[in-house]
N, C-alpha and C positions, 0 to 999 in steps of 0.2 A: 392820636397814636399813643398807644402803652409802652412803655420802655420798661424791660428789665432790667438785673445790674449784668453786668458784664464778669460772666462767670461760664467758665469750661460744657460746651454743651455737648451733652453727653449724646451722640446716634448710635441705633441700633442696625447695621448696615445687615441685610439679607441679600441671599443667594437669590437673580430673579429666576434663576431656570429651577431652583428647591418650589419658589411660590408658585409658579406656574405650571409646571410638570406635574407633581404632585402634591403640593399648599399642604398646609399646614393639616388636614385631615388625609394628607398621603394618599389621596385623589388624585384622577391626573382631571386638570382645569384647560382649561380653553387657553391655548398659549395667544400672547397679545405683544402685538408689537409696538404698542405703547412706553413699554420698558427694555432697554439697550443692553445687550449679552456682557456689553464690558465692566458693568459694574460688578462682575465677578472680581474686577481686581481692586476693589477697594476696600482698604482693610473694615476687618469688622470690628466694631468697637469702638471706634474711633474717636477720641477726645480733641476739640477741638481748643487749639492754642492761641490762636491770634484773634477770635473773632467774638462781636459781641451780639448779643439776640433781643427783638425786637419786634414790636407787632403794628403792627397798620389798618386802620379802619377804613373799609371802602360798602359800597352797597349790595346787597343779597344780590337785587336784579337791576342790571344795568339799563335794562330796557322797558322796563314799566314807572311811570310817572307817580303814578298812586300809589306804590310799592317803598316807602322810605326805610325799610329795616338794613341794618348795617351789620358787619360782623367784623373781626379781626381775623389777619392772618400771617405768620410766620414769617421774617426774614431775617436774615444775620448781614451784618457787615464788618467790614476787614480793611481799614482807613492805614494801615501800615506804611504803605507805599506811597500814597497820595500826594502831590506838588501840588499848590496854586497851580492853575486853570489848566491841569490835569482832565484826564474824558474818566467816565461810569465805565466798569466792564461790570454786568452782569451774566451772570449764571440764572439761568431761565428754568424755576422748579415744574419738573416733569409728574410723574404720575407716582408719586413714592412720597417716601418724608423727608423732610426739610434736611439736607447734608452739609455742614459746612467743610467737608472736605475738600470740595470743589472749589472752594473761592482760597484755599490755601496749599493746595496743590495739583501739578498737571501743568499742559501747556500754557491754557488760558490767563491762570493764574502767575505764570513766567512773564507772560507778555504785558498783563498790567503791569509788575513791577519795573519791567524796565521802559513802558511809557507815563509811572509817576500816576497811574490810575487807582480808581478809589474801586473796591470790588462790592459786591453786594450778590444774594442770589435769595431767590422768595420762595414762598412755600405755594403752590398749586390750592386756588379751594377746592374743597372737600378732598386729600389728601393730606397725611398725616394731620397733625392735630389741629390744621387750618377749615373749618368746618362752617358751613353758613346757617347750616340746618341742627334740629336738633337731634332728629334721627334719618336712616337712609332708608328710612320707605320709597316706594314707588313714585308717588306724588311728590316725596322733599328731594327725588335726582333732577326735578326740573330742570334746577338752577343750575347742571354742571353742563356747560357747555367749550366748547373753544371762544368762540363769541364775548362768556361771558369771562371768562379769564382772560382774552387779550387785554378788556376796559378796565379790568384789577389791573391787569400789566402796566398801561402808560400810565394810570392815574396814579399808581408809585412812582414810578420813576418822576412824573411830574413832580411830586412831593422831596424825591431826594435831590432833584435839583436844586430845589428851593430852598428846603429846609434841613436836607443834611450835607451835601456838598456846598450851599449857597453859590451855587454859578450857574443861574438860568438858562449858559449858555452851552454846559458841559458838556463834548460830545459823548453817545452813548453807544457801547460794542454789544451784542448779546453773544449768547453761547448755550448751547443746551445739547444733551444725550436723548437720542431716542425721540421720542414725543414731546418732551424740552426740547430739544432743538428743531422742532416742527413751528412749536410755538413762538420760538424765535425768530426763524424766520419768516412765520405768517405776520410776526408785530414789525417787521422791518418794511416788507411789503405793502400793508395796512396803512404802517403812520413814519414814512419816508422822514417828512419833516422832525420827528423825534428820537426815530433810530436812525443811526450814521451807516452801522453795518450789521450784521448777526453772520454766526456761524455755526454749521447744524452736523452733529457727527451720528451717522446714521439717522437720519432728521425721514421719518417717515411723514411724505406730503400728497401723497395720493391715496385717496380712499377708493377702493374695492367689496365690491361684496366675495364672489370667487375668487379668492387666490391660490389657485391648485399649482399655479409657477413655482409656489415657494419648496412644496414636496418634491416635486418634480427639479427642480435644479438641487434639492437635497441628493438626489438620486445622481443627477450630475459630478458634484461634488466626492460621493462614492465612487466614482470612478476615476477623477482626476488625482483625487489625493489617495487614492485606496490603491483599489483593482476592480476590472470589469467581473472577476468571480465573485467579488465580494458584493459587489452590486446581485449577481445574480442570485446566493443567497439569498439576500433579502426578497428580491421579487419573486422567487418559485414557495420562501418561506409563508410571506403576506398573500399568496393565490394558492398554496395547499389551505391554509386556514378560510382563504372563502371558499374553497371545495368543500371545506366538511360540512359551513356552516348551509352550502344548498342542499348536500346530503342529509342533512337534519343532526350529524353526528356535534351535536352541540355539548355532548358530556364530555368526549374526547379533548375540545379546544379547554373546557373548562376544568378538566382535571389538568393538563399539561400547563395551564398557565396559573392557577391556582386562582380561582377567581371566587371572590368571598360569595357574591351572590351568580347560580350559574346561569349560563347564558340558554334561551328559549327563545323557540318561533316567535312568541306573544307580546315579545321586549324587544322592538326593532331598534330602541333608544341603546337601550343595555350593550346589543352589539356592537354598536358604531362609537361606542365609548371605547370599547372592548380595542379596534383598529386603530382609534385615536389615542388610546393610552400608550399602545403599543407601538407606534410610529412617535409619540414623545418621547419614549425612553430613548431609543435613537438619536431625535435631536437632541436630547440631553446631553448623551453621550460626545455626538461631535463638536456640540458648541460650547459646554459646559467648563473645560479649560481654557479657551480663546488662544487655540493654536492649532493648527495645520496637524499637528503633529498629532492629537487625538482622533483624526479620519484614519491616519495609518495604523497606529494601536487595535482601533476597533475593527478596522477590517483585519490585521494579522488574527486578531483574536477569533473571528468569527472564519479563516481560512482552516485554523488551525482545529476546528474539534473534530473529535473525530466522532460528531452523530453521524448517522444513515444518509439521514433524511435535513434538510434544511429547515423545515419546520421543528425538526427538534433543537437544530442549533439554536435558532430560535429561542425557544424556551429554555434553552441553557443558557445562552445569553440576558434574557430575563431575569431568570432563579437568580443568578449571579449578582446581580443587583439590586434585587428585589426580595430576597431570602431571608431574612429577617422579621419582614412582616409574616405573621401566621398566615393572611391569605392576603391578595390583592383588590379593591375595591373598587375594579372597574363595573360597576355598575351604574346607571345613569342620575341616582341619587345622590349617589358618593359623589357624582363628578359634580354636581351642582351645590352640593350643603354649603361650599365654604363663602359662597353667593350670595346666600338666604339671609346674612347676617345684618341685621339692620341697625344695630349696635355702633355710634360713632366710634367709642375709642377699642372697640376690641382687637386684636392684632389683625386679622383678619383686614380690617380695614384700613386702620390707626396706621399698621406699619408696611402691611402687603396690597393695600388696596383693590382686593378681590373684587368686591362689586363693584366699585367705581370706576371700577378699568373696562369692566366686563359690561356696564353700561354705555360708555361711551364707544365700545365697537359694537354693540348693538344699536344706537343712535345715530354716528356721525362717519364710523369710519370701516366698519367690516371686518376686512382682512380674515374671510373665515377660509383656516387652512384646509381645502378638499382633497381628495384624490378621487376625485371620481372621474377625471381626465381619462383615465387610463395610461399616464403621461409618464408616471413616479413608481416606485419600485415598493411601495408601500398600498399595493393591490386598490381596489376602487368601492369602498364601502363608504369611505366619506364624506355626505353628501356637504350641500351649502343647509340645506332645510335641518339639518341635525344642529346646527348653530340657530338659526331661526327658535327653534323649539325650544331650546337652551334657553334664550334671551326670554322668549314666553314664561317657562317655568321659573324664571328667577323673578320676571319683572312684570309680570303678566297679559295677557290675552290680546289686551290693547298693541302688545309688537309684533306684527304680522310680515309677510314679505314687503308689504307697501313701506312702510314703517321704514326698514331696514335700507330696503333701495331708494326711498326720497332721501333719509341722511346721507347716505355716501353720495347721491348727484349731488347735493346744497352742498357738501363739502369740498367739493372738484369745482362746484360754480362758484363758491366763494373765493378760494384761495387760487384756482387757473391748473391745478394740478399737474399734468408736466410740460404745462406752458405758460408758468406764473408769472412773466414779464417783471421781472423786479430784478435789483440793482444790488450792488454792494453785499452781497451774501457768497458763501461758500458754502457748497456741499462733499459729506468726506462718505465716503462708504468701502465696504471690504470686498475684494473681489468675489470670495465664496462664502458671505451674506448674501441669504436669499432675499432679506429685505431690502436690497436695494432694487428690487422691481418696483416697490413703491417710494421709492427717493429717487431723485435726480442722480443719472451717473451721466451724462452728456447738456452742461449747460454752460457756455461760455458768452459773455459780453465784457464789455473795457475792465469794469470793475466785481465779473462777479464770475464761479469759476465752480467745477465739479472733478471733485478727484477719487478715484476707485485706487485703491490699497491691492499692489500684486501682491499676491499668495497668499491675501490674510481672510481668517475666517472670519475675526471680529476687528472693528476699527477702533484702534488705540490710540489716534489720532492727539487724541485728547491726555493723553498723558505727559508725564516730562520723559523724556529721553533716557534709554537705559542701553548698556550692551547690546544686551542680546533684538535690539530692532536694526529690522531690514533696512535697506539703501533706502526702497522705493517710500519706505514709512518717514525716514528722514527727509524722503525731500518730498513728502505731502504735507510733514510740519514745517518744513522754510516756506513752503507755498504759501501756506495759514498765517505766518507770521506777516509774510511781504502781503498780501489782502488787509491785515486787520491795520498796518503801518499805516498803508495806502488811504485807508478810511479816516484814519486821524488828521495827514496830512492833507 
C-alpha cells in the first residue's frame, strides 16, 4: 500500500444528467443507470476536511493464476469518530471518481458517528484515477467487471481490518448510490461472513436488456405529477415527428429542431438518436432538480405555449434549452465520439466515465431505454438494436445480440436478481424513479427490508435531514437507521 500525506482532496463533483444527456461534446449519450440522479445535490467543488487519501495494491485479474500484475487504487479514510472495537462503515465507490464527501456527510456518515465507527470509501477500478490498464482499448476493458471489483472490495477491507483499524474482528456496514450500492449489496450477499450489513439507495440489481418500463412510467409520471394534457402533448408531439419521418419529410424535422447534421432515409442510426436525444431532454428536465416539483413546471410550461401544433411545442420546448448551441448534434456520431476515447485520464473518463460505464451496460447489465413498446408517450422509434449497434461502434464487432443477452442472464444468475435470498441489507428507492423497476421495492425478511419514498422523484435517503423533507423520507431514514443498529447489535 502507498500512502499519501494527509492533505485536503480536492473533487471535481459533475452533474450526472450534464454527462449523460449531453457529455461533455453536447451529445446526448446513452443515459445509464449505473450513476444515481442524487448526486445533483453534492456540492461541486468540494474540499474535503477530515479525510486522509490513500492507495491499496491488489491484482489486475482476480481470476487467472498466471496473471500476477497489480495496480493501485484510490481510497480515503476518516478515523474521526472511531472507539476501540467500533465496526467499518464503508461508502462503496460506484462508477464516478473517488468523493470524499460521502464519508463526511449524509445520513451514513451520521450513523458511523454516533456508533464510534471508523469510515472509509474506495475508488471503483477503472474509474476515476484508479486504472488497472494503461489504456481503454477494447482488449484492456477486460478487466472491468462486477466480479472483479467485488475481490478488490473484501481484499480491502480484509487489509483495513488488519492493518488499519487493527480489529480482525471489526463489524463491517457498506453503503453505496446507484451502482455502488448494487455493489454493496451484491459483496454482503457474496461474503455474509465479512459483511454484517449494506445498504443500497437506488442500488440497481437487476439486469435487462429491454427496459421500455422506464419511458413508459416516465409517461406515467407526466401525468401524476403534471396533467393528462401535458402527457398528450408529448405523445401527439413524438407521433407527429414519426409522421413526417415516414412521409420522408425529413428536412422539416431537421429544420425545426436544428439538427447539425440532417436527418435521411440512409441514417436509420442518425434518426433514432434524433428520438433519443429528444426523449432525454425530457428526462433531464424532470429529474434533473430531484423534485416533484419540476414534473409540474415543465408541464405548466409545455400547457402554456401558444404553438398550433404540439410538435411545435415541442421544438419550442427544445430551442429553449438548447439555443445556445449554433446547431444540435443529434447525430449518431456525435452521440458516440465521447465513447471513442481510450485515453485513461482524459475527462471524458478520468471524471465522467463515459466508456467505462457505457461498457459495462453493454457487458453485464443492459438497461437499454426503448420505446418501441408503444407503451410511453415518447412515440416508438427506439429500438433495443440501436443500443446494440452503439456498443458495436464504440467497442467493436465482437458485441453482438448474443454478447449483450449472455451478460445480463450471468448477471441475474450470479446475483438472484429479484430473488437474491440475502440477509441484512436495505433497499431505498423513489416512488417516481423509474429505476426502481430494476431494484428491489418489495423485499422483507427478519433482518432486511425495501422501502419506496412517496412522492419522491429521486431518493435522498442518503442525505442528512433538512426542512424541507417529507414525513414519509423521515421515516425511511429512522427505518435505515433501526437496520444498520440492528446489524451492529
Amino acid at each position: 500500500m502507498t500512502r499519501t500525506h494527509a492533505v485536503p482532496i480536492r473533487v471535481a463533483i459533475f452533474s450526472a444528467l450534464a454527462a449523460v444527456a449531453f457529455g461533455s461534446n453536447a451529445g446526448p449519450l446513452l443515459l445509464d443507470l449505473l450513476h444515481p440522479r442524487a448526486d445533483v445535490n453534492v456540492p461541486a467543488g468540494y474540499v474535503a476536511q477530515r479525510s486522509e487519501a490513500f492507495r491499496f495494491r491488489t491484482r489486475v485479474d482476480h481470476f487467472d493464476v498466471q496473471n500476477r500484475a497489480t495496480f493501485e487504487f484510490n481510497y480515503v479514510s476518516n478515523g474521526e469518530y472511531y472507539r476501540p472495537g467500533g465496526p467499518i462503515f464503508i461508502v462503496v465507490g460506484g462508477n464516478n471518481a473517488l468523493n470524499p464527501y460521502f464519508i463526511e456527510n449524509g445520513l451514513f456518515h451520521d450513523i458511523a458517528r454516533r456508533q464510534g465507527g471508523w469510515l472509509f470509501s474506495n475508488e471503483h477500478r477503472y474509474y476515476g484515477r484508479s486504472s488497472p490498464v494503461e489504456d481503454y482499448s477494447a482488449p484492456n476493458m477486460r478487466f472491468l467487471s462486477v466480479e472483479q471489483a467485488l475481490i478488490d472490495l473484501i481484499e480491502w477491507i480484509d487489509h483495513l481490518r488488519r492493518e488499519v483499524v487493527r480489529d480482525p474482528n471489526a463489524k463491517v456496514i457498506l453503503h453505496g448510490l446507484g451502482y455502488g450500492g448494487a455493489v454493496a449489496i451484491w459483496a454482503r450477499q457474496r461474503f455474509p461472513s465479512l459483511i454484517d450489513g449494506a445498504y443500497g439507495s437506488t442500488a440497481s440489481v437487476i439486469a435487462r436488456v429491454d427496459f421500455a418500463e422506464y419511458g413508459e412510467d416516465m409517461g406515467e409520471t407526466i401525468r401524476t405529477l403534471g396533467h393528462d394534457d401535458c402527457y398528450g402533448i408529448v405523445w401527439r408531439g413524438f407521433r407527429t415527428a414519426e409522421n413526417l419521418i415516414d412521409a420522408g419529410l425529413y428536412g422539416r424535422l431537421s429544420e425545426m429542431f436544428r439538427t447539425c447534421v440532417p436527418l435521411r432515409a440512409d441514417d436509420p442510426l442518425t434518426i433514432e438518436t434524433f428520438f433519443y436525444g429528444l426523449k432525454s431532454s425530457f428526462e433531464a428536465e424532470m429529474f434533473g432538480q430531484a423534485s416533484p416539483d419540476s414534473v409540474t413546471r415543465m408541464c405548466a410550461e409545455l400547457l402554456a405555449d401558444p404553438a398550433e401544433t404540439a410538435l411545435e411545442v415541442l421544438a419550442n420546448f427544445f430551442e429553449r434549452r438548447y439555443g445556445a448551441f449554433d446547431c444540435v448534434p443529434f447525430d449518431f456520431e456525435s452521440n458516440i465520439a465521447s465513447a471513442l476515447d481510450e485515453e485513461v485520464g482524459v475527462p471524458n473518463n478520468a471524471d465522467f466515465g463515459i466508456r467505462q460505464r457505457t461498457y459495462q451496460l453493454c457487458t453485464e447489465f443492459g438497461w437499454f431505454l426503448t420505446s418501441s413498446s408503444g407503451g410511453s408517450p415518447f412515440g416508438t422509434r427506439i429500438t433495443y438494436r440501436y443500443f446494440i449497434d452503439t456498443c458495436r461502434a464504440v467497442f467493436g464487432e465482437w458485441i453482438d445480440q448474443s454478447v449483450v443477452y449472455d451478460g445480463v442472464r450471468l448477471t441475474n444468475l450470479h446475483f438472484g436478481a429479484d430473488d437474491p435470498r440475502v440477509t441484512n441489507v436495505v433497499y431505498v428507492n423513489a416512488q417516481h424513479d423509474p429505476t426502481r423497476f430494476v431494484s428491489l421495492t418489495d423485499y422483507t425478511n427478519l433482518l432486511a427490508n425495501a422501502f419506496v419514498i412517496k412522492g419522491a422523484v429521486v431518493s435522498l435517503d442518503w442525505m442528512a435531514e433538512t426542512p424541507l423533507d417529507s414525513e414519509d423520507l423521515l421515516r425511511v431514514r429512522e427505518e435505515i437507521v433501526g437496520y444498520v443498529v440492528s446489524w451492529l447489535s
